[in-house]
Structure formats: C-alpha cells, structure tokens
N, C-alpha and C positions, 0 to 999 in steps of 0.2 A: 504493500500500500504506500509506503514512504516514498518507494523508488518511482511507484507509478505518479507521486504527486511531484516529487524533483523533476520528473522527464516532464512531466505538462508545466511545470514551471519555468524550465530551460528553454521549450517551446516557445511560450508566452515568451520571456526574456527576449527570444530570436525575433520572433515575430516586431514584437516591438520597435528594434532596434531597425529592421527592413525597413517598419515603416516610418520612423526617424530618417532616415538615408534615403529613405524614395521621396521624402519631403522635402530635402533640403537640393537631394538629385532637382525636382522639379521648379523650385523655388530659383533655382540655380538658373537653369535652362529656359524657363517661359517668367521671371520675371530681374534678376540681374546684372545675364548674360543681356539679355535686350536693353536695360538701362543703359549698361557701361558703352555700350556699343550703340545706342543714341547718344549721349554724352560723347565719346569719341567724333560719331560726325558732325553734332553741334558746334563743337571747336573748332576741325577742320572746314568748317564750312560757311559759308556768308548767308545774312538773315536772311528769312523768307520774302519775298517781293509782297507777296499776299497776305496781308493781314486780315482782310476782309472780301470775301466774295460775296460778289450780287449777281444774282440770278435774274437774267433779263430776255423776255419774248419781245422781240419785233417781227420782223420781216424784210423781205428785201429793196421795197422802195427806197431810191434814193434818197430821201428827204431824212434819212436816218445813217447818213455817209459819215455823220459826223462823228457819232457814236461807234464805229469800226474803224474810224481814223486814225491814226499815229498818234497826233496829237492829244487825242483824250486819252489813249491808252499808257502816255507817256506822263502825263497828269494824274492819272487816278496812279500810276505807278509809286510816283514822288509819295503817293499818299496813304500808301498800303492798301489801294483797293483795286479788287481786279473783276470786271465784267464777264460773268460768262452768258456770251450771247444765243439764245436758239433760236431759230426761224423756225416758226410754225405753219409757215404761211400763209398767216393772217386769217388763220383761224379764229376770230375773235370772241367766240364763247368758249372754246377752250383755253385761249387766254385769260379771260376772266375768271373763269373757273380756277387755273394755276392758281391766279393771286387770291381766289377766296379758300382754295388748300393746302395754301405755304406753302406750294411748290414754287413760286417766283414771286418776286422780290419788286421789280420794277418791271413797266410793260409800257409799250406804245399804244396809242388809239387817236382814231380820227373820233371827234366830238360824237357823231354820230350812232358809228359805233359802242363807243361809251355808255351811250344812254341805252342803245339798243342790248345790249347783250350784259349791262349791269342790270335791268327791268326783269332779269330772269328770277332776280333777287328780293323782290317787292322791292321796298325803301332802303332794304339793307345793300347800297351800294358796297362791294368787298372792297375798293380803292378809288382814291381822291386823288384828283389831278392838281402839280407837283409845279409845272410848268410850260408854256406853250411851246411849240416845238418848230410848226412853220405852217403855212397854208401854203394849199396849188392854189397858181395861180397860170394856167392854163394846159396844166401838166396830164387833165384828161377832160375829156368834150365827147359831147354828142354831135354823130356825124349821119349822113343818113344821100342818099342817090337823090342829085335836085333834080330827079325825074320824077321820082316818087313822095320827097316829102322835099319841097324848096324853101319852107318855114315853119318856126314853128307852131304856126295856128292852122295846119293841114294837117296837126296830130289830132286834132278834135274830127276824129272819124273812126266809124265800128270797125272799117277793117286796120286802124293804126297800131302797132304795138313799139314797144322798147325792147330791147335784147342788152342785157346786162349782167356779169357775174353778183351773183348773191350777195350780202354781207362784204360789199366792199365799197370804196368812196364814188365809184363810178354809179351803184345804185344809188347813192344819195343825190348824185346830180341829176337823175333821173326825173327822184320825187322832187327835187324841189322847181322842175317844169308842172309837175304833176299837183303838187300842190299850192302853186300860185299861178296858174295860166287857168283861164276858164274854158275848159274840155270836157261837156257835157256828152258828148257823143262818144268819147272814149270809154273801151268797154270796161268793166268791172275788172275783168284779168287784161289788165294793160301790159304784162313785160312777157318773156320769153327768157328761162334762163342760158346763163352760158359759164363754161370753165376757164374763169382767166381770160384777159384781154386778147391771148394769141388765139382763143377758141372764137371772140367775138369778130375777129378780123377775117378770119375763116368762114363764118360764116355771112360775113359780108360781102367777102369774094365769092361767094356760091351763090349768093342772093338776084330776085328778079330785080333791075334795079327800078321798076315802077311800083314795087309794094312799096309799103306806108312804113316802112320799116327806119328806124330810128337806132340804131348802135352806140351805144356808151362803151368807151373802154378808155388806156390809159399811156402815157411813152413805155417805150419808143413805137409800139404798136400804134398810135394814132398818128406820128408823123406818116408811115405806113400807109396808113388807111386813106389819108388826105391824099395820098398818091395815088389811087385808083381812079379812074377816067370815071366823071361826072359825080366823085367823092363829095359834097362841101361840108363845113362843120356849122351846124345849126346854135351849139350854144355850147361857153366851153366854161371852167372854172375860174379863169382872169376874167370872166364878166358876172361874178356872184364874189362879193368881198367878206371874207370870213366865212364864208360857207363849207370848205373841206377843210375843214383845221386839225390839224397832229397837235399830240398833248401828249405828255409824260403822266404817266399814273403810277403812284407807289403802293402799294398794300398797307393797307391803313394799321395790321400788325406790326408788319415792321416798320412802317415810319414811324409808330409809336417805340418801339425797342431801340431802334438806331436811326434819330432824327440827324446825328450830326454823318452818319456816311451818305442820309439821303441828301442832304447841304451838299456835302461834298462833290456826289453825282452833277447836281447840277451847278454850282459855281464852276466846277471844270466844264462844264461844256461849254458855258459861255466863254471859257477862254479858249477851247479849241475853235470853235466856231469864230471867233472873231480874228483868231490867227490867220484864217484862213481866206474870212470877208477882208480884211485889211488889205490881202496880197492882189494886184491886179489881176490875176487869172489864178486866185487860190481858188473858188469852189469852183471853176469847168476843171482843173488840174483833179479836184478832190472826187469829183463825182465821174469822172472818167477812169478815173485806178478803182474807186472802189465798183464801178459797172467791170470792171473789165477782171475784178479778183473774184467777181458772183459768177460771174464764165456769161456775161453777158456785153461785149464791149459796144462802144456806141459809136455809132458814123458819125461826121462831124456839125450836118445839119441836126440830128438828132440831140446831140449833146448840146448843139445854140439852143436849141425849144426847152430841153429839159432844163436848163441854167435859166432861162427865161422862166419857167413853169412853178417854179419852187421858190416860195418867199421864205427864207429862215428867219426864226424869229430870236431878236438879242436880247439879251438884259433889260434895255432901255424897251425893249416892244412889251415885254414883261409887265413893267411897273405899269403901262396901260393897262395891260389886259386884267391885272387883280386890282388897278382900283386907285395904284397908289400915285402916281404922275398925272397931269391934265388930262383930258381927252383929246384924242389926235384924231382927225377925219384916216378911216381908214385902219382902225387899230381900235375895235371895238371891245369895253369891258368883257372878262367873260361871264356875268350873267344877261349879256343881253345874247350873246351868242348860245348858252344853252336853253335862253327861251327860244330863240328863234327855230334852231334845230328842231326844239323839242316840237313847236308848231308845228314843225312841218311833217315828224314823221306820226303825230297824230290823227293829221289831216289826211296821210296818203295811207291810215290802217297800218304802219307799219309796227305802231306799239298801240295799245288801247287807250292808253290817259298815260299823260304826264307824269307822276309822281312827286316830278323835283317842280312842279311848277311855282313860280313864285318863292323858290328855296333852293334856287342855284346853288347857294355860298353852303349847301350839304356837298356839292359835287368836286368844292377842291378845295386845297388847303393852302390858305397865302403867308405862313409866320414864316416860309424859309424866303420867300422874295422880297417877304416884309423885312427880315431882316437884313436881305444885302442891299436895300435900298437903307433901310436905317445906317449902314456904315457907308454910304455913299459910292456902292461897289460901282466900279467900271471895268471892263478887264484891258480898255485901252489903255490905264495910265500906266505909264511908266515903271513903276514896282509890280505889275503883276504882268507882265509879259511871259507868251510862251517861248524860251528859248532856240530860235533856228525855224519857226513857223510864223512868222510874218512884223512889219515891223511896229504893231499895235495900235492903228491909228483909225479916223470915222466911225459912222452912228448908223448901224440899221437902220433905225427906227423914223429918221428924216428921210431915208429912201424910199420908207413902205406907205407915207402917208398917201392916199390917193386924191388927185388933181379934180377938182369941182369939173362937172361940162359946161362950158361956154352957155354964154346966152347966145340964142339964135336969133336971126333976124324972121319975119313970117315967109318969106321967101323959101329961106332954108328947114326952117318944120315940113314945108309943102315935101320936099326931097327926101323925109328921113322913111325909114323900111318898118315897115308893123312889123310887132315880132307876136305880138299877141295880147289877149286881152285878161286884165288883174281878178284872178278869184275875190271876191270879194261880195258878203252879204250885202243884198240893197239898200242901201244909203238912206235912213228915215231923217223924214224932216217935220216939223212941228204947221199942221196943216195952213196953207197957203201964202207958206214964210220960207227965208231960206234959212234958217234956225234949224241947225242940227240937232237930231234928237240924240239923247242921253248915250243911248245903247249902242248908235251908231260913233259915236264919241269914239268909242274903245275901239268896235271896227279898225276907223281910221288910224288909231292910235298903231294897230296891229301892222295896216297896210305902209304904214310909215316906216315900222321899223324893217317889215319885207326891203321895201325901196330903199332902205338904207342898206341895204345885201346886194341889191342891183344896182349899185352904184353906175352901172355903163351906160343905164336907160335913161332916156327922154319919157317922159309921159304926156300923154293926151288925155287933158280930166274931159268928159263928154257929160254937160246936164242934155237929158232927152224932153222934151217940152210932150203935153198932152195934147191928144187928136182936138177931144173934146172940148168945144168953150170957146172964148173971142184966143184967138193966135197968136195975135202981137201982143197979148198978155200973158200967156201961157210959155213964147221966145222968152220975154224976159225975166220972167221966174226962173225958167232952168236954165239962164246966163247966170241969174245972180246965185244959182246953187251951184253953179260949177267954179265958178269965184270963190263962191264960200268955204267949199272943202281944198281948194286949191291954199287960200288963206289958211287953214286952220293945219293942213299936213306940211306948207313951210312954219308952220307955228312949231311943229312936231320933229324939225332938221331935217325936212327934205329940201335942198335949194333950190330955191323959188327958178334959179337959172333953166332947171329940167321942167316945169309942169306950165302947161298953157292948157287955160280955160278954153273950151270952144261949146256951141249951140247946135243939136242936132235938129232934122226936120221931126217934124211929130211925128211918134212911132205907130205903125200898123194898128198894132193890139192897144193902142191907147195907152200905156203905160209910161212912167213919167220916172225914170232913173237917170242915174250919174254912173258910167261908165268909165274906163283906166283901160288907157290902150298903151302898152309899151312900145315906144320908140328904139331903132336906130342908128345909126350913120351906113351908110355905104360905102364899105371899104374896097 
C-alpha cells in the first residue's frame, strides 16, 4: 500500500512538473519569444507612417482626383493618417449602409443622393455632411436627336421618355427637367433605365433618331455623344447652379470618436486642392494622371470639357455654403440647397416626403469649418503651403461666383429660344385685384428659389387676360398681375434683368392665369 501511494505520488510529482515546463515551454514561445522579437524590430525600424486609418467609399469620378492625389496623401502622411480608398461604384445605398455599420468612416455623395439613400433610415440620417466638395458644372447633360426631340418642351409627349443610369447625378438632372418644366402629357413611367453612361451612349447609337428619346449620361461619354450626327444637348448641369453638388459625409460615430482626424481630412484637402488650383495647369495636369491611373485616359478635347465641367469647391466657397461668410450670387447656403433638392425629388416621386424639410442644419455639421474660419484659415498664406505642389496663391470662391444676364433690349427677348414652361400651381389673386393671395405667396417664394438654380434663364412672366367681360379691362388686369409677380419674385432675388412682364390674348377656355416661360440665348 505504501509503495502503491509513493509511485502515485512520484506520478503526480512528474506530472506536475510536465506541466510546469509545458507552461513556461508555451509562455516562452506564443508570448516572449514574440515580444522580444517585436521589440527587436521596433528598434531596428522607423515609426509607423499610419497612425490612423480612415476608411473611405467614393468612386471614380473625377471630381474626387483630389482625394487620390499626391498631395493629400503627402499631407494626411505629415499627419499620421492614411486613407484607405474603395470604389464601390457608386453604389450609394451600400455606401450608406457602410457608414451606418462602421464599416466606413468617410464617404462621398452628391446632395441628392444623400437624401435619397439616407431616407432609407426614417430621420435617423447615419452621416452628416463635413464639407462641400464641388458641383458639375456641365460635366453631364441631356442630349437627345434634334430630329426627335429639338427642345425641351417636345418632352411633354406620351411617347417621350428619358434613359438614365439609376441612382446616379445624371438621374437627378433628369428630375429636375421633370420636376420644374410643365409636362402634363408625359407618361407616368417617364425614364428607361440604363448601366452606366457607356451603356447610355450605346444605346443612343442604336436608337431611331426620330423617337422622343432624351439620354442623360456623363464625361467623357457625352463629349462622345455630342459627336454623333444630329446629337445636340438639350440641357446640361453648367445651366442648373448648385444643382449636382458632391459633399463629404462622415459617420456621425466616428466624427463623434475622432472629430480632430475628421479636421484633419479636411483642412488637408483644402490644401491639396488649392496646390493644385494655384498652378496654371495644376487640375487639367491633376485630372489627367488621375483619368489615366483609373485605366481610363482622356483625349484632349475631353479633358478641356471635363476641366471646364467641375467646379471645386475651396475653403473660402465653404464659409458660404455653412452660413459663415456673406452670400455670394452663385455659392448658395446649404440649407437652401437641401431644400431645393429635397423639392424636387418629392415632386418627381423619387422619395415620399421630405423628412429634413425645414431642418436642413440635421443634414450636416458646420463646428469643423466653423472652426477654420474662426482661426482665419487660408491654405494660400504663406505658412501653410504644400511643399513642391504649387506656389499658394488666388481665391476659388471669386471665380465660382456667377455673372447676373444682361438686361435685354425688347428686340433681343423677341430672338431668345423657349426652353419651356415653369411647373408651377396657379397663381391666386384676391378677386379683381392684382393682390397676390397668401398661398400663392409661398408658390412664388418656391419658384424663386427654383430660378435661382436656373440661373442661365430668361423668363417670360405671361398674365393670360379672361375671354369673358369688357377686354380692355380684362388686358389690363392680367398686365398689372404679370407686373405684380414679376415685382414680388425680384423682391424674392430673382434679377429683375431676367423677367419681363408681357399680356396674352384671352384664353380659349376662359381662364385667367400667369404663366413662366423659360428663356434662352442662341448659341
């Protein structure tokens, strides 16, 4: 019995002692051997570049060259932060979705998209817009066979359609013909979809060129398209002001966790970007390498339109657009910009109701512009240059403002080209007065801020006089109510230089309205 309890104790003893030695084995091998051996490369080795990575969806539009640039990458570098970019391809409800699953960090979006593919979310926007980024400004258009449609008030027909990729800015220029031109005869399913601008240019080249067919897409594909025999472009985004706008959006988690690397993000871009605006031919140089590193390079008429196409927006366009600088014509706050948008894509069914209506200032967050305007940031002066990318000097923001249209003489209205007539509910007036009524107030107040989008247009205000009654009484009425709203929407900043009152004959049907006929020059 003795012997039998020494041998189980010797056991145990042994046992023990294995696993003493198989601890200190492992301890050794999966936690000191690997210390001493990080420490060893820690020393031999130089700090990490990346002290912070940000997780970023764009895409490969241009307008976004600046963000794959040298320069910003050489900036966020200085600063321990490193972008990692993925092209989704502009997926933008899976983009949204990333930022509202902390899968990414920062994201692009056109305004529109914004609204549209954050509304998946009721009011819980996942991300607030950071900073403006740029507007097209003619970088895509609708183009269409002037066999088939020669303007665009021959889209008000049942067999007229649009052909547009889905969920992209070319469908927004779409709606916003659709929702400010009066096109009662256009059908319920007005578009046709398509994949990507190179699938819309394909099928423009297959097309009869007598249908009613109307193509949206976007560069280089629309230089393209303008090249096809009896091509012309019916309306393009250099004649809608702030209407396709890019925004930066950060994820409202992590802008909360890490507000100073979102600072960061963007104080460096305004100094890439301005490196590059500074240089005489920095953004054609900039948007040509980065067309050409996407495996896409551009000819050289192509790359004149797209440099043309794309307004970047600085620092200085910034402080307008959150509120904190004057108002510059042409550089509109962004809450009048997400009303507008939001108007339009209500009006064309695209989202049910607004959400942010009248509560803009939920859709982005101004304390990091507030604050570089508070320290009086420039990135042209002189202590904040990027070294070897340009020599820091001019003001986007006095380039972007847009030039009022001349007053015309009555000669020259006689000459300008209808483009079309302004949606807009009939104009009430307080009975046999030209005394706008209440309701109709806001109307105009609406169509004001439209016309302030279509900055390219001339208008023709039309009072339509009644069949019914003495004539020459009935003329002067709807003069003095075409004067009236004409008065009251330069009350509202439309310039009085664009709107001329005129007098129609009394209508068929007796009806007694004020009509909005969009003017414009013949180029």
């Amino acid at each position: 019995m003795d012997e039998e309890r020494r041998a189980k104790g010797i056991l145990f003893f042994a046992l023990f002692w294995i696993f003493v030695a198989g601890g200190l084995f492992a301890a050794y091998r999966y936690w000191w051997a690997p210390r001493k051996a990080a420490e060893l490369e820690d020393s031999t080795s130089s700090k990490a570049a990346c002290k912070t990575t940000v997780r970023f969806r764009l895409d490969s539009f241009s307008g976004y060259a600046v963000y794959r640039s040298p320069a910003m990458k050489e900036l966020l570098r200085d600063q321990g932060i490193c972008l990692t970019l993925e092209d989704d391809k502009a997926d933008y409800n899976a983009r949204m979705q990333a930022l509202r699953d902390d899968e990414a960090d920062l994201a692009v979006f056109t305004v529109d998209s914004q609204l549209k593919a954050g509304m998946r979310f009721g009011d819980k926007m996942p991300a607030t817009v950071v900073m403006v980024i740029d507007q097209t400004k003619g970088a895509d258009a609708v183009v269409a066979y002037a066999s088939g449609l020669s303007k665009l008030e021959d889209l008000n027909h049942p067999d007229a359609r649009f052909v547009f990729t889905p969920n992209s800015p070319s469908e927004f220029l779409a709606r916003i013909i659709v929702g400010q031109l009066s096109l009662p005869r256009l059908p319920e399913k007005w578009y046709k979809e398509a994949d990507g601008a190179e699938d819309v240019l394909k099928k423009l080249r297959a097309a009869d060129p007598k249908q009613r067919y109307a193509y949206v897409l976007w560069e280089p594909q629309l230089s393209q398209a303008l090249k096809v025999k009896g091509v012309k472009q019916l309306f393009g985004s250099g004649q809608c002001n702030n209407c396709v706008v890019d925004v930066l959006v950060a994820s409202r988690k992590f802008l909360a966790d890490k507000p100073d690397v979102v600072r960061a993000v963007v104080e460096q871009y305004f100094r890439a970007l301005h490196s590059y605006t500074s240089s005489p031919n920095g953004i054609a140089d900039l948007l040509a390498e980065d067309a050409k590193a996407l495996g896409a390079p551009l000819a050289a008429d192509e790359l004149k339109r797209l440099v043309n196409g794309i307004e970047f927006k600085g620092v200085m366009d910034n402080y307008v657009h959150f509120g904190l600088a004057p108002p510059m014509q042409g550089v509109q706050p962004l809450d009048d910009i997400f009303e507008y948008v939001g108007s339009i894509l209500v009006r064309t069914s695209a989202i049910p109701s607004n959400l942010y209506k009248g509560q803009a200032n939920r859709l982005y967050y101004d304390a990091i512009i507030g604050k570089l305007h508070a320290e009086g940031f420039h990135p042209g002066k002189k202590q904040e240059l990027v070294s070897g990318f340009g020599p820091g000097v001019g003001d986007l923001a006095a380039a972007h403002a847009v030039e009022e249209l001349p007053v015309l003489p009555d000669a020259e209205w006689a000459k300008l080209t209808p483009v079309g007539t302004a949606r807009v509910p009939p104009i009430g007036f307080r009975r046999g007065t030209a005394e706008i009524s209440e309701l109709s107030s806001a109307d105009l107040d609406a169509l004001a801020q439209q016309l302030g989008s279509l900055s390219m247009y001339y208008i023709r205000v039309i009072g339509e006089a009644r069949q019914e009654g003495d004539a020459a009484a009935n003329a002067q009425l709807a003069s003095e109510r075409a004067a009236a709203v004409v008065a009251y929407l330069a009350s509202r900043g439309v310039s009085a230089s664009r709107l001329k009152p005129e007098t129609a004959k009394a209508s068929v049907d007796g009806t007694a309205e004020v009509s909005f006929v969009l003017l414009q020059k013949n180029y």
